[in-house]
C-alpha positions as CSV (number, residue, x, y, z in Angstrom):
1,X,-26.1,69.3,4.7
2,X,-27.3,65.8,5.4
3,X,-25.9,64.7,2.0
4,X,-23.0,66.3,2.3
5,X,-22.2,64.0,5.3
6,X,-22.9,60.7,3.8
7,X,-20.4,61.7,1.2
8,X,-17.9,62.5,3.1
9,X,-17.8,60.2,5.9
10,X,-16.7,57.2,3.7
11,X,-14.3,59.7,1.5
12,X,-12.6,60.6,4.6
13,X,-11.2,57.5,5.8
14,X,-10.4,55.9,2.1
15,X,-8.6,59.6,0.9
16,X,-6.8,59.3,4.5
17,X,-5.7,55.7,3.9
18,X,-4.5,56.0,0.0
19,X,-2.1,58.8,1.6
20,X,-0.8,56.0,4.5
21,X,-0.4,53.9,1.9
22,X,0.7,56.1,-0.8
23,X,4.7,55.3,-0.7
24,X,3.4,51.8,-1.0
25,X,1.7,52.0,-4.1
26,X,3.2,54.7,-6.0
27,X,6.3,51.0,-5.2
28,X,3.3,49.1,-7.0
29,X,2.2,50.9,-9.4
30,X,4.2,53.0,-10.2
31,X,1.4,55.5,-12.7
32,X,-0.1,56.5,-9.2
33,X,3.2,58.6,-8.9
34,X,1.2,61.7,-10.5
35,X,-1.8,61.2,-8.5
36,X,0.5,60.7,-5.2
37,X,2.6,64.0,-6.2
38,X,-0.8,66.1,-6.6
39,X,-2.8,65.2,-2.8
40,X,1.1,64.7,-1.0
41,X,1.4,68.4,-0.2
42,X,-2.3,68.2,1.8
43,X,-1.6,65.3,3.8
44,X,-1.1,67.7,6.6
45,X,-4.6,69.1,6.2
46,X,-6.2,66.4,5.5
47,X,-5.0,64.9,8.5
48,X,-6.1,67.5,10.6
49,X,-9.8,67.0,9.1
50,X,-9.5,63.2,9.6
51,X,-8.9,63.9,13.2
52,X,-11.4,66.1,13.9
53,X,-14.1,63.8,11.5
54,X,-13.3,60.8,13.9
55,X,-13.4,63.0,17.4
56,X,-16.8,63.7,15.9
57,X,-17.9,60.0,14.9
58,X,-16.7,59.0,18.4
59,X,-18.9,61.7,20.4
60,X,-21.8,60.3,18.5
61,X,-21.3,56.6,18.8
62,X,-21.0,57.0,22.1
63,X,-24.1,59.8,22.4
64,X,-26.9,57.8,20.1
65,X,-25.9,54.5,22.1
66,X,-22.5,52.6,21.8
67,X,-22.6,51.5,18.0
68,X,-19.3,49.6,17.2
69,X,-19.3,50.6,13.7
70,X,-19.5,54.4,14.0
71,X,-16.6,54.2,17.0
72,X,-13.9,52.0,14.7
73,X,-14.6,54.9,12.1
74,X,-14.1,57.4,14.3
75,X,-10.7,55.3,15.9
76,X,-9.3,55.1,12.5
77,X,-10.1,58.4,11.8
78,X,-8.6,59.7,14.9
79,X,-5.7,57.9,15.0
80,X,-4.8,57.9,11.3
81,X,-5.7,62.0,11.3
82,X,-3.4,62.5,14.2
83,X,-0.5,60.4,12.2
84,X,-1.0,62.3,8.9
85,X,-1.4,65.9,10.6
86,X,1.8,65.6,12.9
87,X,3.9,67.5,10.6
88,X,1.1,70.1,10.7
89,X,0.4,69.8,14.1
90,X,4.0,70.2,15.2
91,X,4.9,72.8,12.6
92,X,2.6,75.3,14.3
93,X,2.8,74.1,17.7
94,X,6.1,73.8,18.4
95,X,7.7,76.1,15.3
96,X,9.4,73.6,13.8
97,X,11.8,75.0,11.5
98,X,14.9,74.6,9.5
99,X,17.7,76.7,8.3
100,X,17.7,78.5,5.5
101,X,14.8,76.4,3.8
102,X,11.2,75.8,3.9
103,X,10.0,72.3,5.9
104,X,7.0,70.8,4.3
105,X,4.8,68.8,6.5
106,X,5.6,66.3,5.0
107,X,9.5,66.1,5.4
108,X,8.5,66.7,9.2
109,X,9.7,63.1,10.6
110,X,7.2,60.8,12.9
111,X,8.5,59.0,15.6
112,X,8.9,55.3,14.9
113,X,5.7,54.0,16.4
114,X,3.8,56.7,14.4
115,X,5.5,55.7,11.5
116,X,5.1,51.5,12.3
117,X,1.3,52.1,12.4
118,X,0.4,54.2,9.6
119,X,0.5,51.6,7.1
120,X,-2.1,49.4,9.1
121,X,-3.8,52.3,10.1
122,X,-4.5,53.1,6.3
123,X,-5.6,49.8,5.2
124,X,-7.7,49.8,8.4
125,X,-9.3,53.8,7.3
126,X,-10.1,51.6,3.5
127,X,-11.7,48.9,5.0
128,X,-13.8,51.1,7.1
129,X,-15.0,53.4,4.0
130,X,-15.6,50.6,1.4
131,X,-18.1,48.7,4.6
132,X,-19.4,52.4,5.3
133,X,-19.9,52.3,1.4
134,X,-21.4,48.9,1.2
135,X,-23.8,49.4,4.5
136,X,-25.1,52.5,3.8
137,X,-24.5,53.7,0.0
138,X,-23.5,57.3,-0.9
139,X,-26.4,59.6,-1.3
């Protein structure tokens, strides 16, 4: 299980920002386009783990004794997660529904601050997963 974690907890943030960024660089390159098309439909979920990851990585850099690192994970994490899972958030919370066709999560729209932080939020989530990387190594 220990492994598993120190796979995962740079994965998280740098799979989470590709998807903030993702209309961004299917615009610069465009061969990402198939890529993009195959992870879009779980941005939703993959949101929803993000946030719960960095609720997790903020408990425990707050429990083991404040560490700086492990909390700006767990922010970006958060905060990103709660950006990408909106559409899935609100689509059970709320029944958010349209007439006569099926709503993705991801044609659910964000507000505008939502929307006006995602893109720094993602870069922010890459940064975070390649230091993660760097520091500690995947085991």
């Amino acid at each position: 299980m220990g492994n598993l974690l120190y796979i995962l907890s740079p994965l998280i943030p740098i799979i989470g920002g590709i998807l903030a960024l993702s209309n961004w660089i299917v615009q610069k390159i465009p061969s990402a386009q198939g890529v993009v098309k195959w992870i879009k439909p779980y941005t939703g979920w993959i949101g929803v783990v993000m946030f719960i990851w960095g609720v997790k990585e903020i408990y425990f850099s707050i429990g083991e004794g404040f560490n700086i690192f492990w909390f700006l994970t767990g922010l970006s994490d958060l905060l990103l997660g709660f950006i990408l899972g909106f559409g899935l958030i609100s689509k059970y919370s709320s029944g958010v529904t349209t007439t006569g066709t099926t709503t993705t999560t991801a044609e659910v729209k964000k507000p505008g601050m939502m929307a006006l932080a995602q893109m720094p939020l993602g870069i922010f989530a890459i940064i975070m997963g390649i230091i993660y990387i760097i520091k500690f190594g995947i085991h």
